[in-house]
N, C-alpha and C positions, 0 to 999 in steps of 0.2 A: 317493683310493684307486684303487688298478688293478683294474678288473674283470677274475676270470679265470675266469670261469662261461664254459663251452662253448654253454649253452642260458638262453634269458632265464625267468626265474622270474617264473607269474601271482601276481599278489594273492592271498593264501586268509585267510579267519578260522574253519578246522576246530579242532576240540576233537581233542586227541589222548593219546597217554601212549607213553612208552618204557619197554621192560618190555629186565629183565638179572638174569644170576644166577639161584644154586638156593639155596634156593626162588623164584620170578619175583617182581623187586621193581619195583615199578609207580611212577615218577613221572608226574602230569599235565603235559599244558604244551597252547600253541596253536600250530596250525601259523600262520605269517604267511603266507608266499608257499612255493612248491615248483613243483617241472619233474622232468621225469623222471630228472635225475640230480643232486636234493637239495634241501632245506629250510633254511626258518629256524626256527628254535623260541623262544617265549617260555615261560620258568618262572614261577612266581609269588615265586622268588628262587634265588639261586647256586646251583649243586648240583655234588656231587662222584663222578661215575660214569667207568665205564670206560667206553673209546673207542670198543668195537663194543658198538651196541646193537639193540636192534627198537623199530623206530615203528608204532603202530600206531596206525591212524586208520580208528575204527567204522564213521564217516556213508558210507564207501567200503568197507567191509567187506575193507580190504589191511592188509598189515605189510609193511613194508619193513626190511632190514637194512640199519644205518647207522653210516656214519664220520663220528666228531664232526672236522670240520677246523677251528673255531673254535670259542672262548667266551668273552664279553666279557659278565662279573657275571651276569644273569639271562636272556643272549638265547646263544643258539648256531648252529653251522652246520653241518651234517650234510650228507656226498652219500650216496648209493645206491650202492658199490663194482658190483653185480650188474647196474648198469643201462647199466653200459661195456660190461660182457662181452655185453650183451643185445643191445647195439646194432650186436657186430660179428661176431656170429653169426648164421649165416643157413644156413636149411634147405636140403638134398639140392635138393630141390623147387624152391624159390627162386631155387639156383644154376642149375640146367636152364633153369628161364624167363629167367631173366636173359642166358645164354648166346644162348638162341632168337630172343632179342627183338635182342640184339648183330647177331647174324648177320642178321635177318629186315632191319636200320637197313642195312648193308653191303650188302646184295646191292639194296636201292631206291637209295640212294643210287648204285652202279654202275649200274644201270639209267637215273636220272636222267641221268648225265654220257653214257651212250649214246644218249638219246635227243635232249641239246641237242647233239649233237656233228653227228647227223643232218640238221639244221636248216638 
């Protein structure tokens, strides 16, 4: 099988449930492994839900909003669509220091080449 996970997923045996629909209908399941952009879920048999769902997992007190991309009989594969967007957004703030630190790397490193030049 071709791994196409961006990010390697740790081991987990959390206790979970995906909640969907009005009124919120709550299946259990376990998390097995998860990373920050998706899960595997085990049911305690097949199930028939729609593709966006919310995970939630108590013992962390999070929900995650989730895209099932697999199911195979009682196990599936869910990413976190929000945790792409997360990753490649970056604050006002962040960009300023980022920028700082760019310039602050350029202006030593021309100083370095001035100083072995001297030599």
């Amino acid at each position: 099988m071709i791994e196409r996970r961006q990010v390697q997923r740790g081991r987990t045996f959390l206790g979970g449930s995906i909640e969907f629909g009005h009124p919120g209908f709550t299946i259990e399941c376990v998390v097995r492994d998860m990373s920050p952009n998706g899960a595997k879920l085990i049911f305690s048999e097949a199930i028939s839900v729609p593709n966006e769902v919310d995970l939630v997992i108590a013992r962390h007190g999070r929900t995650h909003r989730a895209h099932f991309v697999w199911r195979r009989g009682s196990e599936a594969g869910i990413s976190f669509p929000d945790a792409e967007v997360k990753s490649r957004v970056v604050s006002l703030d962040q960009a300023r220091r980022r920028k700082s630190a760019e310039n602050d790397r350029e202006r030593l490193q021309a100083r370095i080449a001035e100083v072995t030049r001297e030599r």
